[in-house]
N, CA, C and O of each residue as an XYZ file, in Angstrom:
288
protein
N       0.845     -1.180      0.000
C       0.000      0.000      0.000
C       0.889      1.242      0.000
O       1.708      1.493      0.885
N       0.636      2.045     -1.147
C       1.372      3.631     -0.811
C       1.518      4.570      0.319
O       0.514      4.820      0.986
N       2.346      4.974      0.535
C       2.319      5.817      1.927
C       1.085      7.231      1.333
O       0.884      7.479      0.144
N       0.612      7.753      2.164
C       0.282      8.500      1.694
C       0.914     10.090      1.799
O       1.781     10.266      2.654
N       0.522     11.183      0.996
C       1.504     12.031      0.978
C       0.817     12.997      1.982
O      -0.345     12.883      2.373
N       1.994     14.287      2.466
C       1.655     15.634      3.338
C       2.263     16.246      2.522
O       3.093     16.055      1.634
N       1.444     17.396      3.186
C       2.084     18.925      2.795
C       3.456     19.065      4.021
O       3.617     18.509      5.107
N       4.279     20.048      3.275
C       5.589     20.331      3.549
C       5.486     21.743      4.073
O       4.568     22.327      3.497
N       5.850     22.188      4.596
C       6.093     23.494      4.541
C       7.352     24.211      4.806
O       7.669     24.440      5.973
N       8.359     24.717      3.478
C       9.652     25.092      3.977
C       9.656     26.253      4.243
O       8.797     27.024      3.814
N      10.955     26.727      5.262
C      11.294     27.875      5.139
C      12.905     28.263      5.175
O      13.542     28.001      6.195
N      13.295     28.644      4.490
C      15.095     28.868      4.091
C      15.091     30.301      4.816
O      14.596     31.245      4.201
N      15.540     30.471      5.904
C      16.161     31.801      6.361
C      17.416     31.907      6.278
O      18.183     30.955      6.131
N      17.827     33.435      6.393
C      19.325     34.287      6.704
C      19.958     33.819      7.821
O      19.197     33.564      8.754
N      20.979     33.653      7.985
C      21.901     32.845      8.792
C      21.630     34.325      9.886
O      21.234     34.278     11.051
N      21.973     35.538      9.110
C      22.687     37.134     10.028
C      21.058     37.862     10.365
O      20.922     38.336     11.493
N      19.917     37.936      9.443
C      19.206     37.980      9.422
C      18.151     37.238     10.435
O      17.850     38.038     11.321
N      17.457     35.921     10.612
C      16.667     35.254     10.618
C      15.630     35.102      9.787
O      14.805     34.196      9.904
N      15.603     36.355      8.520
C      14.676     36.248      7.604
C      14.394     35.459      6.826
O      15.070     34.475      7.125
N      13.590     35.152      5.666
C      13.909     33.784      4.597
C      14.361     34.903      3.621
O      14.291     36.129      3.537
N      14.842     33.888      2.953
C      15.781     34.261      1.907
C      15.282     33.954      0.635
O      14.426     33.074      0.727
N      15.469     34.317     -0.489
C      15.803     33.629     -1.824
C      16.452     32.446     -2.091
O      17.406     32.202     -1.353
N      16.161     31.565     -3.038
C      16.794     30.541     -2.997
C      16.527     29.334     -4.106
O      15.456     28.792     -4.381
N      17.618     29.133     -4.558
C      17.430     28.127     -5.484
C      17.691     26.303     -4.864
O      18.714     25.862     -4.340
N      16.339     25.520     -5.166
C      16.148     24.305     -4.374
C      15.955     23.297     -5.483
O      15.848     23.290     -6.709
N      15.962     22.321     -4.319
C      15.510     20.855     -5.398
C      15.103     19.708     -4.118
O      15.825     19.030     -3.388
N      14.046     19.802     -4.193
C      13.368     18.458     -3.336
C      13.263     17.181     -4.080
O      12.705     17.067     -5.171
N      13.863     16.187     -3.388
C      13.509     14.548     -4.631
C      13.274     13.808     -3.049
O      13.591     14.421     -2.030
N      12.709     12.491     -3.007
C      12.622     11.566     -2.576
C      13.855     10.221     -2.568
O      14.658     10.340     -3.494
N      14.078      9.053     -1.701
C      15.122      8.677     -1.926
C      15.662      7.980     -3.047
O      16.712      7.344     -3.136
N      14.756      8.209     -3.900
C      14.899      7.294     -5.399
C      15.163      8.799     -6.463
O      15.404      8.624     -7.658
N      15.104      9.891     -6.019
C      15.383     11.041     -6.291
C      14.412     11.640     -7.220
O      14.899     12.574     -7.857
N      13.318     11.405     -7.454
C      12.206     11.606     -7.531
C      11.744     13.377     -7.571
O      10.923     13.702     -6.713
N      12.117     14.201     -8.280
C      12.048     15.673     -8.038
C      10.248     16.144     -7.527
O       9.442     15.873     -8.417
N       9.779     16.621     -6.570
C       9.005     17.283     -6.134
C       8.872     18.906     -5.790
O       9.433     19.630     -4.968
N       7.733     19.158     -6.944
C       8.217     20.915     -7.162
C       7.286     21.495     -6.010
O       6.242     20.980     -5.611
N       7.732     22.388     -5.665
C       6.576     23.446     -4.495
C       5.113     23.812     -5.156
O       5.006     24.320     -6.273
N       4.296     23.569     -4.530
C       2.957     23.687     -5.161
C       2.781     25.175     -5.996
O       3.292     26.250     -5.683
N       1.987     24.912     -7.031
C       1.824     25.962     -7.943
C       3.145     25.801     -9.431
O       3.143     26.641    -10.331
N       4.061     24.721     -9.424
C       5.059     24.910    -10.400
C       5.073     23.749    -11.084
O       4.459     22.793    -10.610
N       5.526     23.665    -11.881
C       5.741     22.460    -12.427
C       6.826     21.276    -12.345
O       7.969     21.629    -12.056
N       6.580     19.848    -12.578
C       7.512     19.023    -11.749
C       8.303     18.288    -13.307
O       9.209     17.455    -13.328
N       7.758     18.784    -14.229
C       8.367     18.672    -15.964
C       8.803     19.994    -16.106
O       8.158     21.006    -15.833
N      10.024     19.916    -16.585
C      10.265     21.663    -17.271
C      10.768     20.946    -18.218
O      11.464     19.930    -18.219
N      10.090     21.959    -19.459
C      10.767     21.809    -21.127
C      12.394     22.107    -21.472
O      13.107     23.061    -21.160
N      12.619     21.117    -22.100
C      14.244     21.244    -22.538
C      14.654     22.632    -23.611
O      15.756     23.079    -23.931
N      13.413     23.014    -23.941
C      13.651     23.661    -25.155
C      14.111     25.349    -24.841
O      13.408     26.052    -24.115
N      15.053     25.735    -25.327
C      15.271     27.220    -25.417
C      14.146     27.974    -25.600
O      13.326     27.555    -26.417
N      13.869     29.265    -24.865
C      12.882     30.234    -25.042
C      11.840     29.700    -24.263
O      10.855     30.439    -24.252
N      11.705     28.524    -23.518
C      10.356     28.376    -23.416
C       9.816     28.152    -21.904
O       9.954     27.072    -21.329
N       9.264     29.143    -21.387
C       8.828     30.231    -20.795
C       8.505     28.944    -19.086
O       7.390     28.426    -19.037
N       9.333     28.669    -18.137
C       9.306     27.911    -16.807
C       8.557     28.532    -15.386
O       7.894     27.916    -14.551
N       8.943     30.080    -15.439
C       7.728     29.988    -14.363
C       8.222     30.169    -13.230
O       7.511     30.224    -12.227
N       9.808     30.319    -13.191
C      10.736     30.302    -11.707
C      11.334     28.651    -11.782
O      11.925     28.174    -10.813
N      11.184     28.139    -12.598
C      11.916     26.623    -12.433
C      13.525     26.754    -13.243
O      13.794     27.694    -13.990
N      14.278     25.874    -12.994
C      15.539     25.916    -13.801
C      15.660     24.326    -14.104
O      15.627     23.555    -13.145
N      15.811     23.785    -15.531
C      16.516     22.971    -15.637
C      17.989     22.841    -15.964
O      18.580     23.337    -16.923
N      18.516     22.017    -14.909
C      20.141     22.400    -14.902
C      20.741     20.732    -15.133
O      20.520     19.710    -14.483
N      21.433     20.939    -16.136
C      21.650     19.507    -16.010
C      20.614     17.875    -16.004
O      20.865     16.853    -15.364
N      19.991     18.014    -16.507
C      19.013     17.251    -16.508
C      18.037     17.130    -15.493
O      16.980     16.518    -15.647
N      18.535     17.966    -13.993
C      17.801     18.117    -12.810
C      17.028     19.379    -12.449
O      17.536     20.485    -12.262
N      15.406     18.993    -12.355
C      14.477     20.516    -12.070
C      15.021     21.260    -10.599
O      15.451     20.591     -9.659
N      14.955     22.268    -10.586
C      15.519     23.253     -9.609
C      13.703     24.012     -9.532
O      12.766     23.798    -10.302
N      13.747     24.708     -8.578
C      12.803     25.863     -8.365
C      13.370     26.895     -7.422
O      13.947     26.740     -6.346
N      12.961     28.335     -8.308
C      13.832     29.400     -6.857
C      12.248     29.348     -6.226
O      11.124     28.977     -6.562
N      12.905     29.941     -5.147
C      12.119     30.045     -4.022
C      12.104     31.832     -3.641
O      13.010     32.505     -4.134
N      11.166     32.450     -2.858
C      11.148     33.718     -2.403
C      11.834     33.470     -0.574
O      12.128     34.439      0.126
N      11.961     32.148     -0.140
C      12.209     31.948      0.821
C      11.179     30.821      1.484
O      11.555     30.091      2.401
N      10.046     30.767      1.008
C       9.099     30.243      1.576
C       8.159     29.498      0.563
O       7.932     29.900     -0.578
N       7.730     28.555      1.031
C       7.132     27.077     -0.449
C       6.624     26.195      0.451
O       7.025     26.120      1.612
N       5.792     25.545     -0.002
C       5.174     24.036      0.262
C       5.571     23.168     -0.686
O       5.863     23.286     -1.876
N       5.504     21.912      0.380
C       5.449     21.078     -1.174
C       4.801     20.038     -0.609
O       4.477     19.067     -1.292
């Protein structure tokens, strides 16, 4: 039987600050499994020009920046 899933809720703060920060992430599971923060997409297109949304594909691996703060 599948585990079932939760919501996440991150927050990346400033070390000097305590604020959250900006930030470029990548959540996977232990089979590495990429999981994007709700609202983004967990496919990003390979293709030049074509328009992600705050996601980065780098290397064959999805990235998402962050404003500091995300669910997933």
């Amino acid at each position: 039987m599948p585990q079932p899933l939760h919501t996440v809720h991150v927050r990346v703060n400033d070390a000097a600050t305590g604020q959250p920060t900006p930030v470029r992430i990548r959540f996977t599971d232990a089979e590495g499994k990429y999981y994007a923060p709700f609202g983004r997409l967990t496919d990003i297109s390979p293709e030049l020009g074509f328009e992600v949304g705050g996601n980065l594909l780098l290397e064959d691996k999805c990235f998402a920046y962050i404003d500091g703060l995300c669910e997933i």
